[in-house]
C-alpha positions in Angstrom: 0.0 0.0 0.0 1.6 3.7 -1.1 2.1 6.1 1.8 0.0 9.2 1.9 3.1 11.2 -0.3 3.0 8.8 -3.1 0.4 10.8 -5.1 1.7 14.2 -7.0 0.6 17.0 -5.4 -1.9 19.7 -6.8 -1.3 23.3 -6.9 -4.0 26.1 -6.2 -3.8 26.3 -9.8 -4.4 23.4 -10.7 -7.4 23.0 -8.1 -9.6 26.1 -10.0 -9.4 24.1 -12.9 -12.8 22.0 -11.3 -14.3 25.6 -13.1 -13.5 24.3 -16.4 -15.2 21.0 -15.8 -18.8 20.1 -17.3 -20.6 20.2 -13.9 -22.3 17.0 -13.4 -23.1 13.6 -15.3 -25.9 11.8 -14.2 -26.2 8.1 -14.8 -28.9 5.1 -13.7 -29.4 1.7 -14.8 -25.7 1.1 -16.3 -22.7 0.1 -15.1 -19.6 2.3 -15.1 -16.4 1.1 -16.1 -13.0 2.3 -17.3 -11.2 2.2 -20.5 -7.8 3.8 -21.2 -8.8 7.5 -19.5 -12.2 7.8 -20.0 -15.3 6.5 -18.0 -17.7 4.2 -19.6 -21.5 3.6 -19.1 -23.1 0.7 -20.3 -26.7 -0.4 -20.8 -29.1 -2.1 -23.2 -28.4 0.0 -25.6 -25.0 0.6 -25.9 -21.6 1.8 -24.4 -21.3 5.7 -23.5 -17.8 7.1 -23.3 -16.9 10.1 -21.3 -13.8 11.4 -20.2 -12.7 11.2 -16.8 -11.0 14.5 -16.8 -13.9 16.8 -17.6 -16.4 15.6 -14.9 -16.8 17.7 -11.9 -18.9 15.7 -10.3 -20.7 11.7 -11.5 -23.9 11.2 -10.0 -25.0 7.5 -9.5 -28.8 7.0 -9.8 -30.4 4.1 -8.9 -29.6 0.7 -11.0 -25.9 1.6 -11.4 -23.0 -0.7 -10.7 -19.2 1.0 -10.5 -16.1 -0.8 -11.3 -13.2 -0.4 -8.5 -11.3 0.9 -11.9 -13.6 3.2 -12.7 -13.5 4.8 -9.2 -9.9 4.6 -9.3 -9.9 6.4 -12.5 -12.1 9.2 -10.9 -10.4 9.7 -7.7 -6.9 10.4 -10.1 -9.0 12.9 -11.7 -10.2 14.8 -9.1 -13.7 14.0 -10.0 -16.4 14.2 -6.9 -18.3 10.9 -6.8 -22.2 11.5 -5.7 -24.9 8.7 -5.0 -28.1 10.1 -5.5 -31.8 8.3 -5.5 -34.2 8.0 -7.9 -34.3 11.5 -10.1 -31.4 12.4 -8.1 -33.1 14.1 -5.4 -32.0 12.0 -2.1 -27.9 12.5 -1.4 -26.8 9.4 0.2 -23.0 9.2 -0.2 -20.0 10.9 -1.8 -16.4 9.7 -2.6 -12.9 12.3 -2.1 -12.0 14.4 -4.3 -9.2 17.0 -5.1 -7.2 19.1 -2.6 -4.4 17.6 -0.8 -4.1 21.1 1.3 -5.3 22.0 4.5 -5.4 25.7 4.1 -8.7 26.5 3.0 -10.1 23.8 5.2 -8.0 26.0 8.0 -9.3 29.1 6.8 -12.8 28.3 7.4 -12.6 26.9 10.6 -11.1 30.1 11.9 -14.1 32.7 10.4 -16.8 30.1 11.9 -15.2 29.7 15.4 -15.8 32.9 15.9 -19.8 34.2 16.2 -19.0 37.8 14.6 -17.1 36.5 11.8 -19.6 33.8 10.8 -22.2 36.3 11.0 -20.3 38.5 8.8 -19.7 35.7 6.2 -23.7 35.3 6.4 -24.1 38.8 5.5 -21.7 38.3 2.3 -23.7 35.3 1.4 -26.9 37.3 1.6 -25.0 40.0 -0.3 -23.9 37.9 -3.3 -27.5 36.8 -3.6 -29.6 40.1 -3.2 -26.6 42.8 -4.2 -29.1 45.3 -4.2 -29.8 45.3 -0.5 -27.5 45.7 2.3 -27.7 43.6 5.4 -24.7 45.0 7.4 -27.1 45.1 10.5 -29.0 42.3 9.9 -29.4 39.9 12.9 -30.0 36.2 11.7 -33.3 36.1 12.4 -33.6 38.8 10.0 -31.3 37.6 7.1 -33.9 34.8 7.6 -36.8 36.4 7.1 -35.7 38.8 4.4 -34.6 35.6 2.5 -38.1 34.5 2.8 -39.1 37.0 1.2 -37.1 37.5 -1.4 -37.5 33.9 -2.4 -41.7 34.3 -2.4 -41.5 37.5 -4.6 -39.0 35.4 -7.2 -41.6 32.0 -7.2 -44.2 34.8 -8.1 -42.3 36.2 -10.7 -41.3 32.9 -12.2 -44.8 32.3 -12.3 -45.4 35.4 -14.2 -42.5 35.1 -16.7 -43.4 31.1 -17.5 -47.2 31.3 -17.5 -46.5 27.9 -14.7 -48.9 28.5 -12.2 -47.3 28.6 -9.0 -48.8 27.8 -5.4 -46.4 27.5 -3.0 -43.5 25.1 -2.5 -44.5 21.7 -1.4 -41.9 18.8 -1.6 -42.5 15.7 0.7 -39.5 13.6 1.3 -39.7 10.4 -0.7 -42.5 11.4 -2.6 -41.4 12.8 -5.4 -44.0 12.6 -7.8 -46.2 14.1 -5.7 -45.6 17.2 -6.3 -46.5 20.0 -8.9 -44.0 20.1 -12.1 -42.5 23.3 -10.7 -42.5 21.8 -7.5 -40.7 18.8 -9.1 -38.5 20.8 -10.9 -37.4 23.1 -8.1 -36.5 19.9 -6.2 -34.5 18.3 -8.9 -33.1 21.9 -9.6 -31.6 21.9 -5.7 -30.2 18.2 -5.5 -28.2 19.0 -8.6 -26.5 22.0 -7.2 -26.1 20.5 -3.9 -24.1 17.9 -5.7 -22.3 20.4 -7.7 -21.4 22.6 -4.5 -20.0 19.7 -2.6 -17.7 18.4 -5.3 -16.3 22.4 -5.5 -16.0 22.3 -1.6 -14.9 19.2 -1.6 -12.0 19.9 -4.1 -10.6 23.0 -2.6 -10.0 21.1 0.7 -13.2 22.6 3.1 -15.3 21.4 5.4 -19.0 20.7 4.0 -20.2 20.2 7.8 -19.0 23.9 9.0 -22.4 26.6 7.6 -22.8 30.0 7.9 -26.2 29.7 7.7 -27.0 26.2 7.7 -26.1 24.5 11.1 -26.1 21.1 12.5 -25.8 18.7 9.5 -22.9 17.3 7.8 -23.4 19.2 4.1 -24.2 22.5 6.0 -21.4 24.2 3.9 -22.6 23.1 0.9 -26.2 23.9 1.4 -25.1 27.3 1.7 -22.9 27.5 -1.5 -25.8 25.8 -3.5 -28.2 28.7 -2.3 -25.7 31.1 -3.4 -26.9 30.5 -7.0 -30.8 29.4 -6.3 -32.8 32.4 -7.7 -30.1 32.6 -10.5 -29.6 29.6 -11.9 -32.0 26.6 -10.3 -35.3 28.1 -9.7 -35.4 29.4 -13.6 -34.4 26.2 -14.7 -37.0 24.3 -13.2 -39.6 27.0 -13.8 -38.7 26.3 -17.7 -38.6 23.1 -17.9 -42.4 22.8 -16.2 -43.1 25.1 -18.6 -42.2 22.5 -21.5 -45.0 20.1 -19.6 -45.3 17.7 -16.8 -43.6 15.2 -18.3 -40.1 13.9 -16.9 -39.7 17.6 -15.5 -36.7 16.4 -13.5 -35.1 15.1 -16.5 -35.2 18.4 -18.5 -34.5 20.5 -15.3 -31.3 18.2 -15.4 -30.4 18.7 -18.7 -31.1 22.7 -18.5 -29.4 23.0 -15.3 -25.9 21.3 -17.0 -26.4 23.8 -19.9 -26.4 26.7 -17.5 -24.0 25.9 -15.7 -21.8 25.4 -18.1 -22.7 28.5 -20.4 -21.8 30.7 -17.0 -19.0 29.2 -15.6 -20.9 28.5 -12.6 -18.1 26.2 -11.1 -15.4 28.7 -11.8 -17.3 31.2 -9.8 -18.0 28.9 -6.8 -14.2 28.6 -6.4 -13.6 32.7 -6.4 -16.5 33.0 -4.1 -15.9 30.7 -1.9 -12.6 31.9 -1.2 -14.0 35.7 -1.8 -16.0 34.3 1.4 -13.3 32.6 3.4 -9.7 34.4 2.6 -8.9 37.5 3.9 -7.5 38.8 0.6 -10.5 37.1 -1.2 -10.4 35.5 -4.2 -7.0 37.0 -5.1 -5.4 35.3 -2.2 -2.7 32.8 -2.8 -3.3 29.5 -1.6 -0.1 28.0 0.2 1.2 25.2 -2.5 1.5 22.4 0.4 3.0 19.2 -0.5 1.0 16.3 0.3 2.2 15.6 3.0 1.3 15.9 7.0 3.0 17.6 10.0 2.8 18.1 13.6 1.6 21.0 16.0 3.8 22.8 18.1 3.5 25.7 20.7 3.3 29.1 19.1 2.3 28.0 15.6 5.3 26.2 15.0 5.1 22.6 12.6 7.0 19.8 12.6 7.7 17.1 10.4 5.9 13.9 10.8 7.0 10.7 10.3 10.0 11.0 12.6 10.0 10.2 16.6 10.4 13.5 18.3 11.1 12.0 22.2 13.4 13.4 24.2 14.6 9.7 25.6 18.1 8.7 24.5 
């Protein structure tokens, strides 16, 4: 078995290039293999190639088998590994992905230890979202409640612009066809970028448990960096695809979701704003280029290597 430095490390540069991935590849009822450098799905009706390198994250509906290969080919790549349930709206695992570096992951622990700074990084959230307000004051409850509203006026407006009649969002869990087509939509819209988010916060090294507005839950993080982009790019998406019928509205809202994402650069921008969010120079701040590699804590900030004995007994 290789030790934990066997693998090359990844620059910060190298890590931003999950934005110049396609964002997502859903698959059911097939089995995934490998051949040469590109992933394989094969059904009934045939064998699918896609390469390994442009995924930024392979979601695993139900009825699909993965080869160890396969996985092994996707972990080299950097690709986030999601299994999903039927029309991909149930998350119920997810494999490794990128970073080797514990500096982002470090970097967010410090601005959520502390109450002021998390609340400030909730603000900036909020800000991203709705530019045109400011919520410098804002206590949480508030930010909650103006979100709320925010999100009511934009259904409505969806409504309006699609002619989809709208009346309120409903979504039981494990009943997904019992909801409306925009319901449906909306809900296939959010699982999407929820596995989106994760493989970008999972590839930059952070910690999906550690919200700023979501607490208490182990995808907290990336609950948050999915809503960053809800009015913009999901809601719309599902809106149009129910507009197009109720007929397999989580498959279009899929397929139009990829599309946007893609024709925006979506995953690009998740990397600068999360570390817009986290960094105190913001998105312009220079990752350290760690080796992969581990060391020990000492008094006063100090590291040490590992892998050595460090007693004092002779």
């Amino acid at each position: 078995m290789s030790g934990i430095g066997a693998r090359k490390a990844l620059t910060p540069r190298e890590l931003t290039r999950v934005g110049e991935r396609l964002s997502f590849v859903y698959l059911e009822r097939c089995t995934v293999h490998r051949e040469d450098n590109a992933i394989t799905a094969e059904d009934a009706e045939g064998t699918r190639f896609i390469p390994a390198a442009t995924i930024g994250t392979l979601l695993l509906g139900p009825g699909t088998r993965v080869t160890h290969k396969a996985m092994s080919l996707l972990g080299e790549c950097g690709a986030g590994v999601v299994w999903v349930g039927e029309h991909g709206v149930r998350y119920y695992a997810g494999g490794r992905a990128l970073s080797r570096s514990a500096a982002l992951a470090e970097a967010q622990a410090r601005v959520w230890a502390n109450r002021r700074t998390r609340l400030e990084v909730a603000r900036a959230m909020y800000r991203m979202r709705f530019p045109d307000e400011d919520p410098a004051k804002a206590t949480r409850r508030q930010l909650l409640g103006m979100e709320g509203d925010r999100l009511k006026i934009f259904y409505r407006e969806e409504s309006a612009r699609t002619g989809v009649p709208w009346h309120g969002r409903k979504y039981t869990p494990g009943d997904f066809d019992s909801g409306d087509p925009p319901n449906q939509g909306i809900t296939s819209a959010a699982q999407c970028m929820y596995g989106v988010a994760h493989a970008v916060v999972a590839a930059l090294g952070c910690s999906p448990a550690l919200g700023f507005v979501h607490s208490g839950h182990e995808l907290s993080f990336v609950l948050d960096v999915a809503d960053l982009y809800k009015t913009e790019v999901g809601i719309p998406a599902a809106f149009d695809a129910a507009a197009e019928g109720p007929i397999d509205v989580g498959g279009r809202t899929r397929r139009l979701l990829r599309e946007r994402i893609n024709d925006t650069g979506l995953l690009d921008r998740c990397v600068k704003d999360i570390k817009t969010l986290l960094l105190p120079g913001g998105e312009d701040a220079e990752v350290e280029d760690a080796a992969d590699q581990v060391n020990l804590q000492g008094d006063g900030g100090a590291e040490f290597e590992s892998g050595i004995n460090h007693g004092v007994i002779w």
